[in-house]
KOLDOZA-94898 format. One record per residue: residue in one letter; x, y, z of N, C-alpha, C in turn. Coordinates in steps of 0.05 Angstrom, whole numbers, plus 5000, padded with zeros to 4 digits. Atoms other than C-alpha are relative to their C-alpha. Layout:
<pts>
AXYZXYZXYZ;...
</pts>
This chain:
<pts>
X501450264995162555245853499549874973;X500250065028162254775796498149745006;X501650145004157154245783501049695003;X498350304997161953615772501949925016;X498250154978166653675822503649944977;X498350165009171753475771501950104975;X499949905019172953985718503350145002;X496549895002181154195705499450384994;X499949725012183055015704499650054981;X500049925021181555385656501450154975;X497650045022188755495632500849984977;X498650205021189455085581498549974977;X503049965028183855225534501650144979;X499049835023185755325459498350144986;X501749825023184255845417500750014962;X499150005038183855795339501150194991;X498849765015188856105299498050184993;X501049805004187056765286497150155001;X502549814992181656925325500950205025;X499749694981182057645355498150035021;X502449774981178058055412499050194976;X501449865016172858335380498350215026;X501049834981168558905413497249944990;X503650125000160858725429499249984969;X500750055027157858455373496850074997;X504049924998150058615350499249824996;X501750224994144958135365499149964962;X501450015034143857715294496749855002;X502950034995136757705273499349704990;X499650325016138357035230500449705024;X500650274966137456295276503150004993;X496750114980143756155313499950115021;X500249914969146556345377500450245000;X499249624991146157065398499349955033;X499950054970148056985479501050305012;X498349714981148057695516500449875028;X498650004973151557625578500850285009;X499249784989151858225630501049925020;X499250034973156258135685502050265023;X500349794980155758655736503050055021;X497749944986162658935770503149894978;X497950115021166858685704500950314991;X498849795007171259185687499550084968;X501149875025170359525610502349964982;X498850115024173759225553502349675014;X499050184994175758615595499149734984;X499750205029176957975537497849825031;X501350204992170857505551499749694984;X500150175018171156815527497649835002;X502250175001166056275504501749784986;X497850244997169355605513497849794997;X501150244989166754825512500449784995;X497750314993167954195528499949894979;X500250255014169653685483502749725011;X498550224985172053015514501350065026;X498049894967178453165563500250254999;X498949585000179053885543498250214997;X502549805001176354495526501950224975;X499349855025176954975466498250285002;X501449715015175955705448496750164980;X501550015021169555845408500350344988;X499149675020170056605403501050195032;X499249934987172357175444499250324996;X501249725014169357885455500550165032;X499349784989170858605497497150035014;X503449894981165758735553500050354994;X500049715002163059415542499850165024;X498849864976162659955596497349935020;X501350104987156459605624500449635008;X499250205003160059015629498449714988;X502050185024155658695571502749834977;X499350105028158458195519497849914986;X501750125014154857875466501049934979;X498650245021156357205431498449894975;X501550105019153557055365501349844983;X498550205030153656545300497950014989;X502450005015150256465247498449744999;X500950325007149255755255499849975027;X499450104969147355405321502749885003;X497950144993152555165360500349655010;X500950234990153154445375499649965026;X500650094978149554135426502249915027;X497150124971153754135503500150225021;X499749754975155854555560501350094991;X498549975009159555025543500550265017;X499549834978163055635593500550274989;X499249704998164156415598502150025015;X496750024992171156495614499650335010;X499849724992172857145652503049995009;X496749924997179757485665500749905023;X499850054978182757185723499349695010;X501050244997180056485710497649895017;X503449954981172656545741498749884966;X502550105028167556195694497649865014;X502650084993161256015693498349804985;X500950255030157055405650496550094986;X502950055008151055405609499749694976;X500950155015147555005568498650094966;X500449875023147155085494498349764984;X500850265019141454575454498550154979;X502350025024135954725413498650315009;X500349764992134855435449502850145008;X497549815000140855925434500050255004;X499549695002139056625439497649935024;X501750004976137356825510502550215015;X498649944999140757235555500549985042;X499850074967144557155634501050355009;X499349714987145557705685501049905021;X499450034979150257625739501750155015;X498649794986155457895790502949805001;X497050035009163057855791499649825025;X498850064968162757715877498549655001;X501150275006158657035857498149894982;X501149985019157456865793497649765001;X502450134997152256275805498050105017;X502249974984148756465862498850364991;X501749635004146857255829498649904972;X500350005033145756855763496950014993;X502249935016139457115723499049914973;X501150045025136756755663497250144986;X502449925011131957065610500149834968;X501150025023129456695553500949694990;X500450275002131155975568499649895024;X501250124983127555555609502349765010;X497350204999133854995602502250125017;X497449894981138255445637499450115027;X501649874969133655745691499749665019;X498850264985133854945710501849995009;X498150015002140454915704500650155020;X499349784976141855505753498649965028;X502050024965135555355807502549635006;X499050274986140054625808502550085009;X497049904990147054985814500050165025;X500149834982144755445859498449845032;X501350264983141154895908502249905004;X498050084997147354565902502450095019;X498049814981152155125928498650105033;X501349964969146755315987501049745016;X500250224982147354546007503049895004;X498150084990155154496004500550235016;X499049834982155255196042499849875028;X500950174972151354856098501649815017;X498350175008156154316089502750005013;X497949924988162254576102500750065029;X499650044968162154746171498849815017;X499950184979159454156200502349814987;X497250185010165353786161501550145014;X497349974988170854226199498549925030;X501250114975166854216261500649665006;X499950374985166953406258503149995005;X496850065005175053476237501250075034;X498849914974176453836305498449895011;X501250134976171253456348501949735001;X498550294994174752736321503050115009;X496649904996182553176335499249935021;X499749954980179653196404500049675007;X499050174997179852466407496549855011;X502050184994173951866430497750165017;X501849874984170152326483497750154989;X501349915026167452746424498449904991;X501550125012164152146399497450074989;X502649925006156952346402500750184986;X501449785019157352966379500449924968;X499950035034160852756310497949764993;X502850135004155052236309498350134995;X501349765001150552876315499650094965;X499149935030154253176252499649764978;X500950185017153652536216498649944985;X502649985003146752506219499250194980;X500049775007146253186204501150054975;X498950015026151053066137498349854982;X501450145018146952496117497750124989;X501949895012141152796117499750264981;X499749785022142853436070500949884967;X499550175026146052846024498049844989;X502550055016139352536024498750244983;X501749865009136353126008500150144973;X499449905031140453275952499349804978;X501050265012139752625925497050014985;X502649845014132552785916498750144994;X501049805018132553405896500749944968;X498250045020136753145843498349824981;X502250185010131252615828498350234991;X502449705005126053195826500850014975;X499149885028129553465771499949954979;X500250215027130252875726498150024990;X503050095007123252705740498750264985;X501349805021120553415722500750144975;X498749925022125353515674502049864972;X499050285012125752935636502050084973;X499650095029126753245563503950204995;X498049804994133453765596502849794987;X496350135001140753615567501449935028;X499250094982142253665640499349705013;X499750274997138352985652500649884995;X498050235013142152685605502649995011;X497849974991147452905641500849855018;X499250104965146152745710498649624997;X500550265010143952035685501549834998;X497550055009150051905650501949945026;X499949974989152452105710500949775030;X501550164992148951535748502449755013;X498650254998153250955789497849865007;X502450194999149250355787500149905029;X500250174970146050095851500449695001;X500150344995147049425867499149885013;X502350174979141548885893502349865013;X498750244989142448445941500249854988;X498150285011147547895936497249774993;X500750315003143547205909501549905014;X500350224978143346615954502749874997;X496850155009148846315908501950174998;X496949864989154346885918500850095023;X499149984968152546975989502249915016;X497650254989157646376005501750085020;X497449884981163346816019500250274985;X500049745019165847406005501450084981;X498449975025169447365951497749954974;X502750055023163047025912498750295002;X501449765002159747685935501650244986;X498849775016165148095908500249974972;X500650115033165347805845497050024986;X502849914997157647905847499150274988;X500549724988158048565862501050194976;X499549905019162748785809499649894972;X500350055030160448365752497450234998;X502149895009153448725760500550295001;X498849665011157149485770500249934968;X499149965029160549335701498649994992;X502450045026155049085661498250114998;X502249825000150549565686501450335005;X498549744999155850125686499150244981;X500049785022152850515623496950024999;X502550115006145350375636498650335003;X501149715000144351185646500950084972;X498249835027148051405580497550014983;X501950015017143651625530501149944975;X497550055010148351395473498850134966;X501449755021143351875426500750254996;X499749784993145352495453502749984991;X497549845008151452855408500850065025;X499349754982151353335464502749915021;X498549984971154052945513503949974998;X496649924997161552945481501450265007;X499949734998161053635497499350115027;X500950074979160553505562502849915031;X497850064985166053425624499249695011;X501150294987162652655641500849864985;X500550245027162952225574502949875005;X498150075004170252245572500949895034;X498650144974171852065650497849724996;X500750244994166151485648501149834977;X499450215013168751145581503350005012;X496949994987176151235614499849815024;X499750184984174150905667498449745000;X501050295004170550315642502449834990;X497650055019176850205602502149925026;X497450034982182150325653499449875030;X500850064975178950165721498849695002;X502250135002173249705699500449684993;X498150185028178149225651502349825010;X497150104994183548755663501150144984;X497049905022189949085635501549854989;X498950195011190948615587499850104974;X500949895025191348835514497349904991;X502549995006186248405494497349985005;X502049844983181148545550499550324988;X500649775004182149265534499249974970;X500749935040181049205451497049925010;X502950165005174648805471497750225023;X501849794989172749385518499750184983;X499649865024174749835469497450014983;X502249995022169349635418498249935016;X502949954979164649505472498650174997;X500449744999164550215479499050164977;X500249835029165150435410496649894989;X501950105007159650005394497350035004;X503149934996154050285435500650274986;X499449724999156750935414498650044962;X500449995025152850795337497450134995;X502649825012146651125345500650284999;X499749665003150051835355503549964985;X497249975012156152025301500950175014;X498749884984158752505346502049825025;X498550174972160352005406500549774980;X497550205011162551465357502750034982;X497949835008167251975322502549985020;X497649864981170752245384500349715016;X498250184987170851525419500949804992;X498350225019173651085356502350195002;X497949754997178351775352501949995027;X499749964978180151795419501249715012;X498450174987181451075438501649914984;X498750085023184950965371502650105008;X496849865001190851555381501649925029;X499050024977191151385459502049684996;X498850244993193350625444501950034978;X498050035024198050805382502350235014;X498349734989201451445427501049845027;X500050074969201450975491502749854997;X497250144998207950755521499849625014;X500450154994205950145550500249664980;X498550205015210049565525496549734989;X501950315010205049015475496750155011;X501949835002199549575481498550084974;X501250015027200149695408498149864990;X501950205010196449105392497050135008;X503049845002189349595410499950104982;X499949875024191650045366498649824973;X499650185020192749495304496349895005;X502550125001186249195324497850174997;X500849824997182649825330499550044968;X499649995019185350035264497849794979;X501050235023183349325224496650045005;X502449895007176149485249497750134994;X501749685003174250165249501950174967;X498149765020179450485191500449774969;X498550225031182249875145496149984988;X503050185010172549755136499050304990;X501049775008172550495119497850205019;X502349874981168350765181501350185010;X498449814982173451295212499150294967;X499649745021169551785155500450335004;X499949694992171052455185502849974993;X497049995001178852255166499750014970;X499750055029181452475092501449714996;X497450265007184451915051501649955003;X496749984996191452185062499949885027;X500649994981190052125134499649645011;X500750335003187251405133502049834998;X496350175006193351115098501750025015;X498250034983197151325147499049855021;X501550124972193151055204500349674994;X499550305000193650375172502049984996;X497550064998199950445145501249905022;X498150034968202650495218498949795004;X500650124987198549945239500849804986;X497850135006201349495192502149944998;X496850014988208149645210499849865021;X500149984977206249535282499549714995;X500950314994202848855273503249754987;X496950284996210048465248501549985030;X498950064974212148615319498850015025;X501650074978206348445362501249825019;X499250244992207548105417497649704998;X500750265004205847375418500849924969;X500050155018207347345344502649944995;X497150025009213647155304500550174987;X499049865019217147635281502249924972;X499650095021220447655218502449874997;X497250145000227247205199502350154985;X497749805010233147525191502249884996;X497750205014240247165152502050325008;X497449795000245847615175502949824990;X496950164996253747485166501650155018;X497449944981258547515222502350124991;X497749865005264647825229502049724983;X499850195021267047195193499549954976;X501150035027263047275134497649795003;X501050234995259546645157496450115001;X502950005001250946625145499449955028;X502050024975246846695215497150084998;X502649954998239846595222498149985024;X501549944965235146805278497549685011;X501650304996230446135263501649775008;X497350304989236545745276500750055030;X498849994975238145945346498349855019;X501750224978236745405402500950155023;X500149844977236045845461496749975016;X502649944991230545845508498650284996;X499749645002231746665510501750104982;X498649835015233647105449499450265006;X500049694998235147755462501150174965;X500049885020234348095388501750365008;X498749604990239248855394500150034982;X499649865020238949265337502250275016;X498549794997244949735341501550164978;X497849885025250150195308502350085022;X497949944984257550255336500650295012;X499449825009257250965315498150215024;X503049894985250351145365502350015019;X499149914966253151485437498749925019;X501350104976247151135471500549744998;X497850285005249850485437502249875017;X497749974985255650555468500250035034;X501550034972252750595535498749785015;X502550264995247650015531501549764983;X499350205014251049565489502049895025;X498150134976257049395551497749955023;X502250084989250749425594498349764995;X501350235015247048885556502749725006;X498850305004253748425556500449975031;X498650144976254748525632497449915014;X502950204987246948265644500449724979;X499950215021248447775584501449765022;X498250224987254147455625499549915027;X500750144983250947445689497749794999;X502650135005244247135666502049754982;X498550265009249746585630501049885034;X498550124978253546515695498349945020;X502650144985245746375734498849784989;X501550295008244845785684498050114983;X503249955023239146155636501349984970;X499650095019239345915571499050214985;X500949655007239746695537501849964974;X496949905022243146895465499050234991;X500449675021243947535432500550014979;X499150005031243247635363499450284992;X499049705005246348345346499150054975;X501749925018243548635290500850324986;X498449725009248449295263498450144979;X501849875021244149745231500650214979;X498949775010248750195196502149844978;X498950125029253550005132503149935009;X496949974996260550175162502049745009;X497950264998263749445161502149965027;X496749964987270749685189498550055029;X500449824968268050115250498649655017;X500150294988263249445265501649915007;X497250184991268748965264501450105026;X498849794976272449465310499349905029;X501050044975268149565361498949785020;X499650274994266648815366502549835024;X497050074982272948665375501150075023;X498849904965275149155426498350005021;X501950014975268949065470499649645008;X499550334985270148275463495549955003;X503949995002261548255444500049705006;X499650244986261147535473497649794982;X502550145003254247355431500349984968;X500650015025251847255359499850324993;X500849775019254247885314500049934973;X501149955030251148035246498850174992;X501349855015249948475192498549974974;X501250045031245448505129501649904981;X497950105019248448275073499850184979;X500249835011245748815034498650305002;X501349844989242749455034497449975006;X502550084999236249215016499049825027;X500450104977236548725071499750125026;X500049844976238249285122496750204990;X501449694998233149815101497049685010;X502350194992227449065101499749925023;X500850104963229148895175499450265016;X501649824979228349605202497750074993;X503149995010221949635165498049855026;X501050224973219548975204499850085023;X499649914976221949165258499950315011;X500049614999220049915260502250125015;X497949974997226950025273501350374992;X500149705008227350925275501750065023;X497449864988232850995323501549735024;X498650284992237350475366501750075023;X501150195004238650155408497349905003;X502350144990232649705409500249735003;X500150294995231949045440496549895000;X502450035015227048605423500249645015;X498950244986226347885470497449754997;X501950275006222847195443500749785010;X499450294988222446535470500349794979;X498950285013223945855448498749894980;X502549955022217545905398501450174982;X499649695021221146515361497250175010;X502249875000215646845392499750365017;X498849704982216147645415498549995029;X501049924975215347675494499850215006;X498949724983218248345511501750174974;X498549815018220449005463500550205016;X499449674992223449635470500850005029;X498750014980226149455540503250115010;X497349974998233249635570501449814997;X499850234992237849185586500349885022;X499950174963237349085663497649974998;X502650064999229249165651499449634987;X499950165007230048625604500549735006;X499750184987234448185642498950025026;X502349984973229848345708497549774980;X502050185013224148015655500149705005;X498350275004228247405642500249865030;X500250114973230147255716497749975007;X502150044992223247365737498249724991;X501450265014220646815687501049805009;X498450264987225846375711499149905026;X501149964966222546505785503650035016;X497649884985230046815812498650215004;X499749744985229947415857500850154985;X498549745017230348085823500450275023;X499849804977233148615873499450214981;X501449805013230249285858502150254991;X499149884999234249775820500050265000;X500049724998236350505823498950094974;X501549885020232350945776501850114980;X498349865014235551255717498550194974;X500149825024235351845670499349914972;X500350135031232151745604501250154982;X498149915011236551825548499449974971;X500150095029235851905474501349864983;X498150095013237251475428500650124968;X499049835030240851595351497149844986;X501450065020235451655302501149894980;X497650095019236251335236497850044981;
</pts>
């Protein structure tokens, strides 16, 4: 039985290089944590772990040999940081406590159910913690069979009625009662990490509609969810380290972000620092959620996403506040993000002078097109060679529908002859050009963070970037769609690597 409802296996938990099974350790007399744990029917030298959350995951802290009374015992010399943190058992059975400002104490329980046998001595924070877990598990036992009970009374079809009315009743009222036991708890236990928890926790109620969104219901829905959002964080204690250490922090700022947010880049940047922003009275939670929404929008595949990142970056890293990162570390973090910002979308990217297979000067500011399709290629790439006849046979139908489209090819590689070539024999129908020098080639894949090919890259009649890193049927699906033509839906396909460079 777990407390949140929501918590992933315990699989996947890392452990720090080179930490071994050790065999029971002796209680240290020095402050830190010394945690005996006895758990009754554990077999004798079975590896016990002490795990805890941080954000989406969970990590190793140490790892020790039950003895033949199936005793471990976890110590440090230093407290541990403030959070929940679990006893891992062989077979993937665990159990949670709570680790704050009282560390040395010790639990007693049983293999056949480790909450409901559980025994605390010597913290009062955890003997909470257990009378609420264990309240909990009595009231979903109860639980459970009038939920199948209703499943087979509604199978039996309308006649049934009452009785699953009966059960209803009967559900609500155990959900009230949890409800206010759950209150109880807070109330008498105001100063517990757990009420910071179950706080946090907290979805906001919502008053009645006002007179003026009553109208309709759409005014009421709009009502309804401006005052969720804005009152979405009004439990957080945004003081409490602890709570990154915690299975809650990370699903409620995830879902203020992703759920809460238009999916618009810059809706999300402006949620983004929303977030980060209350998150300044505790360095712990403004660490892990500048950290955290920083690597998700610079790792994220989501085309014209980058721009969180880049913005992210220019406020929190380029002003010197990301201080838990070395210098080396830093520079990179901006580095990338000034790479990234020449090919935002909405802006212009950079101007590029090629020469044709003619010799002849081509420039990308010169092209009168409504739609440029920018391709960086090499004749020489095998996925090139795939997507590049792909590209000319959407090129020529999106000509032969009337869209005013050009391509300006962009050979990213030195080999003249081979170019020419493959031009020629594929009959490339659009604007080709290459650098004119090396320097020129190595300065446009800079710009254009140009690390393997092909890449297409598609601006409007502004020079302005709409669409990157697309295929070329996704691409020309884009294009039609803008135009308002029908895009029939196509077959899925294999993702394929392209040549690095």
């Amino acid at each position: 039985m777990n407390l949140f409802l929501r918590l992933a296996l315990i699989a996947g938990l890392a452990l720090p290089a080179g930490l071994a099974a050790q065999t029971a350790a002796k209680p240290n007399p020095a402050a830190g944590m010394n945690l005996k744990v006895r758990i009754q029917g554990l077999p004798k030298d079975s590896n016990v772990l002490l795990a805890n959350y941080y954000g989406d995951k969970q990590f190793i802290q140490d790892t020790v040999k039950a003895d033949a009374n199936g005793t471990v015992v976890f110590t440090s010399d230093e407290p541990m940081p403030r959070g929940i943190y679990m006893v891992v058992l062989p077979g993937k059975k665990y159990f949670e406590i709570v680790l704050t400002d009282v560390q040395r104490f010790s639990l007693d329980t049983k293999t056949d159910d480790l909450i409901a046998n559980m025994k605390v001595t010597g913290s009062e924070e955890n003997k909470h913690f257990y009378d609420y877990l264990q309240y909990i598990g009595n009231v979903q036992k109860s639980m459970e069979p009038l939920r199948e009970r209703r499943t087979a009374l509604q199978a039996a079809g309308a006649a049934k009625k009452d009785s699953v009315d009966i059960i209803n009743k009967k559900l609500e009222k155990l959900e009230a009662e949890t409800k206010q036991f759950r209150l109880d708890y807070m109330k008498n236990h105001p100063k517990d990490f757990m009420t910071k928890v179950l706080n946090a926790m907290k979805e906001p109620e919502i008053p009645e509609v006002p007179a003026e969104f009553a109208k309709n219901d759409s005014l009421k829905q709009v009502f309804r969810f401006r005052y969720y959002k804005s009152h979405f964080f009004d439990g957080m204690d945004w003081t409490e380290d602890g709570l990154v250490r915690s299975p809650v922090y990370h699903n409620k700022i995830t879902q203020y972000v992703e759920k809460l947010t238009v999916q618009h880049p810059d809706s999300i940047a402006e949620a983004c620092v929303h977030v980060i922003e209350k998150t300044r009275p505790s360095k712990e939670l403004f660490k892990y959620t500048t950290h955290h929404f920083t690597f998700k929008y610079e790792t994220i595949k989501i085309m014209c996403f980058d721009a969180i990142f880049v913005h992210l970056v220019d406020k929190y890293y380029k002003t010197g506040q990301a201080t838990w990162l070395s210098k080396e570390n830093e520079t990179k973090i901006i580095k990338r993000a000034d790479q990234l910002r020449y090919t935002l979308c909405g802006k212009n990217p950079a101007n590029m002078v090629l020469n044709d297979t003619a010799g002849k000067p081509v420039e990308l500011q010169r092209i009168k097109a409504k739609y440029t399709l920018i391709a960086f290629w090499d004749p020489d790439c095998s996925h090139c060679q795939k997507e590049m006849p792909l590209l000319k046979t959407e090129y020529e139908k999106m000509k032969a529908e009337g869209i005013d489209v050009q391509v300006f090819a962009v050979v990213t590689e030195d080999d003249e002859k081979a170019w020419k070539k493959y031009v020629k024999d594929n009959k490339l129908p659009w604007i080709n050009g290459r650098p004119k020098d090396v320097q020129d080639r190595a300065l446009y894949k800079h710009y254009y963070d140009i690390y393997s090919t092909p890449v297409l890259f598609l601006i409007d009649e502004k020079k302005q970037i709409i669409a990157k890193r697309l295929d070329p049927e996704q691409m020309s699906d884009l294009i039609r769609r803008k135009e308002g033509k029908k895009v029939e839906p196509r077959p899925e396909k294999k993702t394929q690597e392209n040549k690095s460079h």
